[in-house]
C-alpha positions in Angstrom: 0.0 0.0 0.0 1.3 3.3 -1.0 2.4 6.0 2.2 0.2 9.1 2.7 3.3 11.6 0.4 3.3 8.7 -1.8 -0.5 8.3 -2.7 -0.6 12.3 -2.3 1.9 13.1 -5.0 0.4 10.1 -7.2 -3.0 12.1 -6.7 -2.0 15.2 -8.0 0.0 13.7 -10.6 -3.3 12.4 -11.9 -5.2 14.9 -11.2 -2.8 17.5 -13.4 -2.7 15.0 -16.1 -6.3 14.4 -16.4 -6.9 18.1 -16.7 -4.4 18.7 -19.2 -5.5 16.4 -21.6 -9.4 17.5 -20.8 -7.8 21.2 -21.3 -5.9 20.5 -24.6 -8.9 18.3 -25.9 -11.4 21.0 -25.2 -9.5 23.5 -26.6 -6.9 22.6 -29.6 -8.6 21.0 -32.5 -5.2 19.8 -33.9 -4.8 17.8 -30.9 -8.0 16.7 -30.7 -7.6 15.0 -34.2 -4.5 13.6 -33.6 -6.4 11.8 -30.7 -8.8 11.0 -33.1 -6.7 9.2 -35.7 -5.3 7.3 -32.9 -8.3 5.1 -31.1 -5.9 2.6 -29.7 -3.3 4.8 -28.3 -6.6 6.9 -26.7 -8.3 3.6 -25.5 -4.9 2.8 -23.8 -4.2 5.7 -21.8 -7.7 6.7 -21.1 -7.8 3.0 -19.4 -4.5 3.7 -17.7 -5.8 6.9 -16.0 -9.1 4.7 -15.2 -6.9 2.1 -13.6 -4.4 4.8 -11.6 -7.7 6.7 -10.3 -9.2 3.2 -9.1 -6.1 2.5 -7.4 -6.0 5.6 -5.7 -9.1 5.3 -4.5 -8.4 1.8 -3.3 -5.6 2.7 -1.4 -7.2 5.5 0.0 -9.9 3.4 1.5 -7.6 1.0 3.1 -5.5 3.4 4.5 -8.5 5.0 6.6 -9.6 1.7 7.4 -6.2 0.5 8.4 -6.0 3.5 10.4 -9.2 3.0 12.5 -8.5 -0.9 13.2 -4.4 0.3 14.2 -6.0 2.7 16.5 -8.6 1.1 18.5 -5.8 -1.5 18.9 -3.5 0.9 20.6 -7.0 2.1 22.4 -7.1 -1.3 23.7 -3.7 -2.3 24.3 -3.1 1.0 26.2 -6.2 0.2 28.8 -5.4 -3.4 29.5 -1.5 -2.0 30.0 -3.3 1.2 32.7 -5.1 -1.1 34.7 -2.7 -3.7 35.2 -0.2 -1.2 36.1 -3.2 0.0 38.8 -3.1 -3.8 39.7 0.5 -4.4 40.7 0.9 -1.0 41.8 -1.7 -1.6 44.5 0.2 -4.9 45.3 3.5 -3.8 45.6 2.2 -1.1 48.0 -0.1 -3.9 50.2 3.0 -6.2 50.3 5.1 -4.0 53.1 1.8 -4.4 55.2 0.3 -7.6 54.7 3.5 -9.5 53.7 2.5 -11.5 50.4 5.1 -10.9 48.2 4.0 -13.7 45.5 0.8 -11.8 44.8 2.9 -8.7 44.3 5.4 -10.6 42.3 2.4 -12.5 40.0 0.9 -8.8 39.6 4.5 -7.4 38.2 5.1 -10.0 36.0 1.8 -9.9 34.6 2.1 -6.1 34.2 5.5 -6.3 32.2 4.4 -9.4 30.3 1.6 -6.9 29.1 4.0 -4.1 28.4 6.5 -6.2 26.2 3.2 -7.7 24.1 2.0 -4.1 23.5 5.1 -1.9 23.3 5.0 -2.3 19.5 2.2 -1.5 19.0 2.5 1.7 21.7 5.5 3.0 20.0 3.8 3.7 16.0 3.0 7.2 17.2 3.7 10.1 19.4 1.0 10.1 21.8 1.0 6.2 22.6 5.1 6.3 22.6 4.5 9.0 25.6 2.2 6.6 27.2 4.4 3.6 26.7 7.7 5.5 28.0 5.7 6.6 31.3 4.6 2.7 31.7 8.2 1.6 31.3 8.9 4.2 33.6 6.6 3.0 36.5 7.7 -0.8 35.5 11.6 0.0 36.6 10.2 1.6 39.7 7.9 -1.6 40.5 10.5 -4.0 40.3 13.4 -1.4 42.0 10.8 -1.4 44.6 9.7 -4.7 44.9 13.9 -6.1 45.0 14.2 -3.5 47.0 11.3 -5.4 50.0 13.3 -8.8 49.0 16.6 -7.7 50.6 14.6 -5.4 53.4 11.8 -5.5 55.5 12.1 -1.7 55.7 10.7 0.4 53.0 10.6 4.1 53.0 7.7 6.7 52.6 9.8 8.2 49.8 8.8 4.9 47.1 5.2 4.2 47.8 5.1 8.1 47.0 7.1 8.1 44.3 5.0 4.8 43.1 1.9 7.0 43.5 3.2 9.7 41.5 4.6 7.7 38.8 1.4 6.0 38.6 -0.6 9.3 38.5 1.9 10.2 35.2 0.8 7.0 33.5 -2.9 7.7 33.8 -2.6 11.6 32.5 -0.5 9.9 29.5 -3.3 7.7 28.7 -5.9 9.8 28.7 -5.1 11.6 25.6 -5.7 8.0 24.0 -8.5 7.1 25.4 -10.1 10.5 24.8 -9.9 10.0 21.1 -10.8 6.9 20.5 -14.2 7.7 22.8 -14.4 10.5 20.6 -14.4 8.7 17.7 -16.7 6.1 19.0 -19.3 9.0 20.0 -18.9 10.7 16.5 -19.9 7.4 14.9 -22.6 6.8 17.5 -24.0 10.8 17.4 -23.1 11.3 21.0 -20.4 13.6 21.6 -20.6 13.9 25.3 -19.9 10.6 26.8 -16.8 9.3 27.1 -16.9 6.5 29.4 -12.8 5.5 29.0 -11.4 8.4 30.0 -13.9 8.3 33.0 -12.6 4.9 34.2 -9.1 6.3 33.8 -9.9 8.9 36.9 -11.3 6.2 38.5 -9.3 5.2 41.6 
């Protein structure tokens, strides 16, 4: 499939073409019976331009739809990444006080099992790379902090806020994602004042 410069200077390529010859046949009779006396050479490019307009189109249309599918998968990816960072951050905090570092553990590994699956997708464009970087971000911290509890019993005031913060930083990244994507959705649906994933990111 043909990139978006590509299929743009192909387009006006065409579109010059198209009008020239429309121009010139209009307009210059000598030209118009040199066309005439040629009905094979005519046939020929007139099908060429018919075939490099239908491509055009073609390409057009899959692009947009391409687009739509690559973005409700980052959509997706992005809020299954958010809330099992809330998950194993919330577990790496309990474990100080209630001791169960294999939930914790399970929780973190689940969380950057998640992260490697969707970090290709996450990194396509600017706003998911922010996103991704802010979740590889709070990862590092997770599993400082959780080797950290493995070698100590004592852990400081200083991580679980830094956890907090780190985590707040992940949820403003992905709101900008999720905010589009339920904006698309409403625009499709006629309803341009609901937008119910960027509520459950604020959610707690």
């Amino acid at each position: 499939m043909l990139k978006v410069w590509q299929a743009g200077v192909a387009t006006i390529a065409v579109a010059l073409l198209s009008s020239a010859l429309i121009v010139l046949d209009l307009s210059d009779g000598a030209f118009r019976r040199w066309w005439s006396a040629r009905a094979f050479t005519t046939d020929a490019i007139a099908g060429i331009l018919v075939v490099l307009v239908t491509v055009l189109i073609v390409n057009q249309a899959l692009g947009i739809r391409q687009g739509r599918e690559r973005f409700r998968a980052t959509a997706a990816q992005a809020s299954m990444v958010l809330s099992q960072a809330i998950r194993a951050t919330r577990a790496v905090l309990a474990c100080a006080t209630s001791g169960d570092r294999t939930a914790a553990s399970d929780e973190l590994r689940t969380y950057m099992i998640m992260l490697m699956i969707a970090a290709p997708i996450l990194i396509e464009s600017k706003t998911p790379r922010v996103f991704l970087e802010e979740a590889q971000t709070l990862g590092g911290m997770l599993v400082q902090v959780q080797h950290s509890e493995s070698q100590s019993s004592v852990k400081t005031v200083t991580s679980d806020t830094q956890l907090e913060e780190a985590l707040q930083q992940l949820k403003i990244a992905a709101a900008p994602v999720a905010c589009t994507a339920d904006r698309r959705r409403a625009n499709r649906r006629g309803n341009r004042g609901n937008f119910p994933a960027v509520n459950a990111i604020h959610q707690p």
